[in-house]
Biopython code that builds the backbone (N, CA, C, O; Angstrom):
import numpy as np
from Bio.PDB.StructureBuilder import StructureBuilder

atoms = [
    (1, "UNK", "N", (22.349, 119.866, -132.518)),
    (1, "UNK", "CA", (23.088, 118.617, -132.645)),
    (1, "UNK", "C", (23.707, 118.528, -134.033)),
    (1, "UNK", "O", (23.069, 118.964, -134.991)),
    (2, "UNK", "N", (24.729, 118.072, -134.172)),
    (2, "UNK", "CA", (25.932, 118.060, -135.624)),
    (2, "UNK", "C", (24.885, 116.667, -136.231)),
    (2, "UNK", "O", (24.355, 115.685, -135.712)),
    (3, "UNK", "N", (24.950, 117.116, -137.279)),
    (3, "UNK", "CA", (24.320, 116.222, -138.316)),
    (3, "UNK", "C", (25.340, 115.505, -139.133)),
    (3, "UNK", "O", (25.954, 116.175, -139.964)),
    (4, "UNK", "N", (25.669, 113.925, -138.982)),
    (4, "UNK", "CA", (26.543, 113.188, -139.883)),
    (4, "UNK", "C", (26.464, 113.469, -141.249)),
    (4, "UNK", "O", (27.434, 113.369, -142.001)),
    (5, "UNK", "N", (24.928, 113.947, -141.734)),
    (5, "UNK", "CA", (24.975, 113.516, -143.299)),
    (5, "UNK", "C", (25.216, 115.094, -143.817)),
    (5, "UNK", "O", (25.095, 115.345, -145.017)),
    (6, "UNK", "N", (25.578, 116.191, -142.811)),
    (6, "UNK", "CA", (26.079, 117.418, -143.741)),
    (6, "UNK", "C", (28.203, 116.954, -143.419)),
    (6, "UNK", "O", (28.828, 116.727, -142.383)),
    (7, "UNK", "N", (28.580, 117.004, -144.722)),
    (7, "UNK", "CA", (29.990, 116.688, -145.079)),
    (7, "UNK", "C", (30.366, 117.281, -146.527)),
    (7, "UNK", "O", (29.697, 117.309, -147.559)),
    (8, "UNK", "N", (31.587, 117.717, -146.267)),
    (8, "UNK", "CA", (31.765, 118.268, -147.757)),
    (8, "UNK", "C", (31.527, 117.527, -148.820)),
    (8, "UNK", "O", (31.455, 116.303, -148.927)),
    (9, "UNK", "N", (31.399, 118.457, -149.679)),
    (9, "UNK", "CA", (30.438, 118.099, -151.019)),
    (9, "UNK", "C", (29.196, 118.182, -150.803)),
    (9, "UNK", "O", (28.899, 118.167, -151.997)),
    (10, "UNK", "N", (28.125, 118.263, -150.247)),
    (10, "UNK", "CA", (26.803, 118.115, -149.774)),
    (10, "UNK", "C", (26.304, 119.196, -150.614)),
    (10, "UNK", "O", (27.171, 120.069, -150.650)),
    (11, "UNK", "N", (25.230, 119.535, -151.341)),
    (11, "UNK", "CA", (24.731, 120.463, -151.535)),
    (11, "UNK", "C", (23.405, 120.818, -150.822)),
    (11, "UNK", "O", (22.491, 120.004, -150.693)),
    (12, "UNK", "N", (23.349, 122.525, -150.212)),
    (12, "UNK", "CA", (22.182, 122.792, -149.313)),
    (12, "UNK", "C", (21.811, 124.121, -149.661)),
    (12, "UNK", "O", (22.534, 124.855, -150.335)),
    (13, "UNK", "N", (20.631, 124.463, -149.186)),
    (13, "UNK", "CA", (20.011, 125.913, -149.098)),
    (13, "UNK", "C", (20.206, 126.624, -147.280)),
    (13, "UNK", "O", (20.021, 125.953, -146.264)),
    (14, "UNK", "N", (20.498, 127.685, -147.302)),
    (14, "UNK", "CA", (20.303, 128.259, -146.053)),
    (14, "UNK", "C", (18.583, 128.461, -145.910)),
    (14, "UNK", "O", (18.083, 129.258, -146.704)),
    (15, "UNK", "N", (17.920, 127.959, -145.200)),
    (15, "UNK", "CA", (16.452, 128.448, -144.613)),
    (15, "UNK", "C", (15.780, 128.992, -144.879)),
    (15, "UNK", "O", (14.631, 128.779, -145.265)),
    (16, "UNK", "N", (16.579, 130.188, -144.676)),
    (16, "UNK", "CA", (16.151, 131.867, -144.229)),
    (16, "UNK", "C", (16.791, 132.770, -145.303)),
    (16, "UNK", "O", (16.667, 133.990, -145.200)),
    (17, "UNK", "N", (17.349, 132.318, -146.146)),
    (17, "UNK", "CA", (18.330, 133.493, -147.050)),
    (17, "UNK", "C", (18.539, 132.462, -148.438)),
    (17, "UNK", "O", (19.492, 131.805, -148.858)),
    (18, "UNK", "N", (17.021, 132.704, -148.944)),
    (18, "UNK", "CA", (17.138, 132.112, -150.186)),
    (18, "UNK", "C", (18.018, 132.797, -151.246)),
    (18, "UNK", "O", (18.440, 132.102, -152.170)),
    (19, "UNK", "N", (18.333, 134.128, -151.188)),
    (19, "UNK", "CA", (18.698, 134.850, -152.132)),
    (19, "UNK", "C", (20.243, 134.301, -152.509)),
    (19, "UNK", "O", (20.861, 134.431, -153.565)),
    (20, "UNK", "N", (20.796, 133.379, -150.767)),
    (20, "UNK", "CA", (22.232, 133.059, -151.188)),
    (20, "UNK", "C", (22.415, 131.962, -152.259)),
    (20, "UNK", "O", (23.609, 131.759, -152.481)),
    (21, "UNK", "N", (21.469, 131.098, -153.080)),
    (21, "UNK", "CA", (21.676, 130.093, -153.911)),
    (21, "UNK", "C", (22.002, 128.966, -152.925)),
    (21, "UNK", "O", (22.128, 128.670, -151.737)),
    (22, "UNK", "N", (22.065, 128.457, -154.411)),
    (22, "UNK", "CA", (22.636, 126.641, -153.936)),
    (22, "UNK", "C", (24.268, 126.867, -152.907)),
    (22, "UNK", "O", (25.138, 127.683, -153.210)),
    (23, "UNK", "N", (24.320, 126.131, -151.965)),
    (23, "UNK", "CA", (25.484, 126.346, -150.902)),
    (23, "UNK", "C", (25.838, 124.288, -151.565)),
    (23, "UNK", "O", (25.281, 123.258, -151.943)),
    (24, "UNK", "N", (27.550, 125.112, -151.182)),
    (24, "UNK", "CA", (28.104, 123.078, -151.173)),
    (24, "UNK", "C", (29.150, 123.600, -150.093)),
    (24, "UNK", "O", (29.768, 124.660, -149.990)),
    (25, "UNK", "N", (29.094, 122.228, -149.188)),
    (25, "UNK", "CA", (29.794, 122.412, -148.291)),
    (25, "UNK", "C", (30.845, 122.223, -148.712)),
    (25, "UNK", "O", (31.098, 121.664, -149.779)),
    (26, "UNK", "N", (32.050, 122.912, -147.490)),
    (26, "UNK", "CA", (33.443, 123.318, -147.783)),
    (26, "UNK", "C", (33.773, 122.256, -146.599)),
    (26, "UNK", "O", (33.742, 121.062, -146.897)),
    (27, "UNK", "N", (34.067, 122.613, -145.361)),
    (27, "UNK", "CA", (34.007, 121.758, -144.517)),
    (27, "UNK", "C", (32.968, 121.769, -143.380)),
    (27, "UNK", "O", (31.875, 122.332, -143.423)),
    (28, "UNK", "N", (33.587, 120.911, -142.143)),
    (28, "UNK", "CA", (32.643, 120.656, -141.381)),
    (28, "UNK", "C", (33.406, 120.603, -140.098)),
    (28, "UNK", "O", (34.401, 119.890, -140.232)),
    (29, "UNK", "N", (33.253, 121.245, -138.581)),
    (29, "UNK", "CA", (34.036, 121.595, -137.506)),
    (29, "UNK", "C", (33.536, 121.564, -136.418)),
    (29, "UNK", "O", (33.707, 122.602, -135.780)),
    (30, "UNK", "N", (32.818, 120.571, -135.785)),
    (30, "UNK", "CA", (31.600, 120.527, -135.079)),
    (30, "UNK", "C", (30.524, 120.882, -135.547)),
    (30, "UNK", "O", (29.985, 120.236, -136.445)),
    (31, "UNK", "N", (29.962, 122.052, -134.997)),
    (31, "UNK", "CA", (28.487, 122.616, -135.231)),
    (31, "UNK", "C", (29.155, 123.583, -136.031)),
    (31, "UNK", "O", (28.544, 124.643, -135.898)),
    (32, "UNK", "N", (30.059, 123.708, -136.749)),
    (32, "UNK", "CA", (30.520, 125.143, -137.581)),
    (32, "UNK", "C", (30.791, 124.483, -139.279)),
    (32, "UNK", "O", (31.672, 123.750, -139.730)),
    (33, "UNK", "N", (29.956, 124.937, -139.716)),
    (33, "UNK", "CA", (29.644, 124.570, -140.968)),
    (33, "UNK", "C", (29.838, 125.617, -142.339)),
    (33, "UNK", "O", (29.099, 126.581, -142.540)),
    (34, "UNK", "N", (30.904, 125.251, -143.168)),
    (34, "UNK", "CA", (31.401, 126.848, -144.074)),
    (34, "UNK", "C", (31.177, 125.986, -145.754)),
    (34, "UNK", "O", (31.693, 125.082, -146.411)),
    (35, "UNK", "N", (30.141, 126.907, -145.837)),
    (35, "UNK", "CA", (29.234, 126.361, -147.144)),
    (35, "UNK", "C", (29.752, 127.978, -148.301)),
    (35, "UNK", "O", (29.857, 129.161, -147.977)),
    (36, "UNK", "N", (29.906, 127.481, -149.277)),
    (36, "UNK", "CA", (30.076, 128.178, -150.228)),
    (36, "UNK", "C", (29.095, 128.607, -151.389)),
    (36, "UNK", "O", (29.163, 128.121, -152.518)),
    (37, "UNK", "N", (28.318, 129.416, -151.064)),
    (37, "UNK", "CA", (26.966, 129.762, -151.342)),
    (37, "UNK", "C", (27.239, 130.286, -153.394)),
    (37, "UNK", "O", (28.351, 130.367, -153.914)),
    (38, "UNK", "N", (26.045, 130.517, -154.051)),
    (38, "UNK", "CA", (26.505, 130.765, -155.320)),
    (38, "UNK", "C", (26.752, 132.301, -155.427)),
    (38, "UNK", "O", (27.557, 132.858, -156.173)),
    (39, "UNK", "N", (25.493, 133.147, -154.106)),
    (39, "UNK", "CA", (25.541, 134.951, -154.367)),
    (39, "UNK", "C", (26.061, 135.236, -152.858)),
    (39, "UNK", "O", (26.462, 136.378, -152.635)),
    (40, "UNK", "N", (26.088, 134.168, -151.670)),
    (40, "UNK", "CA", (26.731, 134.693, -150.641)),
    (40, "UNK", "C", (28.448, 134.276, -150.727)),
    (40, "UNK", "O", (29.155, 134.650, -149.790)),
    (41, "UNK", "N", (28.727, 133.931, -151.235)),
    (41, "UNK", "CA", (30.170, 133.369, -150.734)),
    (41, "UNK", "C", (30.215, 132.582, -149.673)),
    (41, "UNK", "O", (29.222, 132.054, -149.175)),
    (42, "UNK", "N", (31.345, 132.463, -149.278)),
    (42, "UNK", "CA", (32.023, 131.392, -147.795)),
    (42, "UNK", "C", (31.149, 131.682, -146.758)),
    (42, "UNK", "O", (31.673, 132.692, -146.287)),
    (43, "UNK", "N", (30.245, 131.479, -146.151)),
    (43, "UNK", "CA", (29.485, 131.517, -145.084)),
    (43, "UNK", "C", (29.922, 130.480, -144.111)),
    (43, "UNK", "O", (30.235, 129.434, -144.680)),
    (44, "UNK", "N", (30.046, 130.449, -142.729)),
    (44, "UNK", "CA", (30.068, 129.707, -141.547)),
    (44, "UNK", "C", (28.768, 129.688, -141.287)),
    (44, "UNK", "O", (27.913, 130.572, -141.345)),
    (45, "UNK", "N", (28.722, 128.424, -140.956)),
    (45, "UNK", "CA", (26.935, 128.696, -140.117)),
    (45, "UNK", "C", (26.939, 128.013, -138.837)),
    (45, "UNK", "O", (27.784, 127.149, -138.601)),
    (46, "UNK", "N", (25.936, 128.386, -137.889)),
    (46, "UNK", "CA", (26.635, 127.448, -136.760)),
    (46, "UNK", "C", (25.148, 126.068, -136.566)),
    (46, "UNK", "O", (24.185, 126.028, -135.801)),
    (47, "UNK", "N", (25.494, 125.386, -137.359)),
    (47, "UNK", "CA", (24.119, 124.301, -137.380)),
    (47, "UNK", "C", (23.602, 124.120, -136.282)),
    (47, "UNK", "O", (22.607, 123.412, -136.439)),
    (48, "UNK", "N", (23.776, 124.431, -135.078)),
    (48, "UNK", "CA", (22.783, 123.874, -133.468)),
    (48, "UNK", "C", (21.828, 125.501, -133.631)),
    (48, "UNK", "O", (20.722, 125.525, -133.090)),
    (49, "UNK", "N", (22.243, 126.581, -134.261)),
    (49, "UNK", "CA", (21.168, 127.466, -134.733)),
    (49, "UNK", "C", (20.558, 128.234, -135.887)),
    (49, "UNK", "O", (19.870, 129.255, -135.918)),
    (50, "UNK", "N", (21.006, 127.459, -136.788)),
    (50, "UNK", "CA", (20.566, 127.164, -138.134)),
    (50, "UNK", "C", (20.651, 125.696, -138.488)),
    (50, "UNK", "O", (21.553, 124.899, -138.229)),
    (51, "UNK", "N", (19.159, 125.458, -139.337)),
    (51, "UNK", "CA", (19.129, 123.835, -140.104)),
    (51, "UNK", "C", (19.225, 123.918, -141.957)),
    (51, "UNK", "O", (18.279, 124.042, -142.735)),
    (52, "UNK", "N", (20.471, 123.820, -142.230)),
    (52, "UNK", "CA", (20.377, 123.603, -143.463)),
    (52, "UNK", "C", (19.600, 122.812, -144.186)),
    (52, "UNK", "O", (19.281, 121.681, -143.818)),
    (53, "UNK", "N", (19.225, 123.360, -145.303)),
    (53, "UNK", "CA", (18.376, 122.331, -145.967)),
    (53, "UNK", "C", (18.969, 121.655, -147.169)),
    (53, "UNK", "O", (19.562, 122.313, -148.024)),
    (54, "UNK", "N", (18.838, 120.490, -147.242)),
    (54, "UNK", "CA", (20.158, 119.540, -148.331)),
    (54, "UNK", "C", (18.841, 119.698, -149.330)),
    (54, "UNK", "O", (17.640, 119.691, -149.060)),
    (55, "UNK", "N", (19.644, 119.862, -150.768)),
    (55, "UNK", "CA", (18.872, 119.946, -151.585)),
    (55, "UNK", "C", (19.148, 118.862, -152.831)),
    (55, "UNK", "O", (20.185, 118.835, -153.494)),
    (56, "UNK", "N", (17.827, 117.843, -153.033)),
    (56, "UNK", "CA", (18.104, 116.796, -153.593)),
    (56, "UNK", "C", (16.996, 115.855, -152.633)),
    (56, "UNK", "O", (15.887, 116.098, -152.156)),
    (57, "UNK", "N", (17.725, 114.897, -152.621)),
    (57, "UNK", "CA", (17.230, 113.491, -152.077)),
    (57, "UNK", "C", (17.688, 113.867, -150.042)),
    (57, "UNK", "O", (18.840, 113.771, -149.619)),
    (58, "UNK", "N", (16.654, 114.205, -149.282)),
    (58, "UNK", "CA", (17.747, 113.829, -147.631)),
    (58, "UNK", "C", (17.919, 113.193, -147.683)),
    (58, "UNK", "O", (17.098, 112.368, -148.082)),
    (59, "UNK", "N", (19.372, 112.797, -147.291)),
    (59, "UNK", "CA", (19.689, 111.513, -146.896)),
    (59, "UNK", "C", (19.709, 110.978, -145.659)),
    (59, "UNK", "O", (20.248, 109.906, -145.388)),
    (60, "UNK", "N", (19.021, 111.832, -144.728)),
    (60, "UNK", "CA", (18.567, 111.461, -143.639)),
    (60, "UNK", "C", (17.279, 110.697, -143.831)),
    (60, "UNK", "O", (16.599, 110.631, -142.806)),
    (61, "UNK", "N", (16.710, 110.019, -145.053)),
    (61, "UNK", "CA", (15.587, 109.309, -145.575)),
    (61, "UNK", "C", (14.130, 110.310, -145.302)),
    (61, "UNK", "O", (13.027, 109.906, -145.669)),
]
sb = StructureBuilder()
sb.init_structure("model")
sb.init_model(0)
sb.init_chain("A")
sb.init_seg("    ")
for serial, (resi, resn, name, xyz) in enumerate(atoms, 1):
    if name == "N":
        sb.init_residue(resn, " ", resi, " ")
    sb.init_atom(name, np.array(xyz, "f"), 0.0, 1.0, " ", f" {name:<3s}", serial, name[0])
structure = sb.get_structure()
């Protein structure tokens, strides 16, 4: 399910691939999510099978 509170600017971690750094989102396209990682670059992710993790405060409370 598309999550309202991932939107560009957001800053997140991928899960599973800590090595990519801090990710900030680029945009947002349904479930297709293209985060700009600090050691991966432009990544798409497809959020209904990956859960980003927002890093900071969730603002999902």
């Amino acid at each position: 399910m598309w999550d309202p509170f991932l939107e560009p600017g957001v800053l997140v971690r991928h899960p599973t691939a800590a090595e990519w750094g801090l990710g900030q989102v680029q945009s947002v396209a349904g479930r297709k999510v293209t985060v700009n990682f600090e050691s991966a670059g432009k990544q798409t992710i497809d959020v209904s099978v990956v859960s980003l993790v927002f890093v900071g405060d969730d603002p999902r409370g």
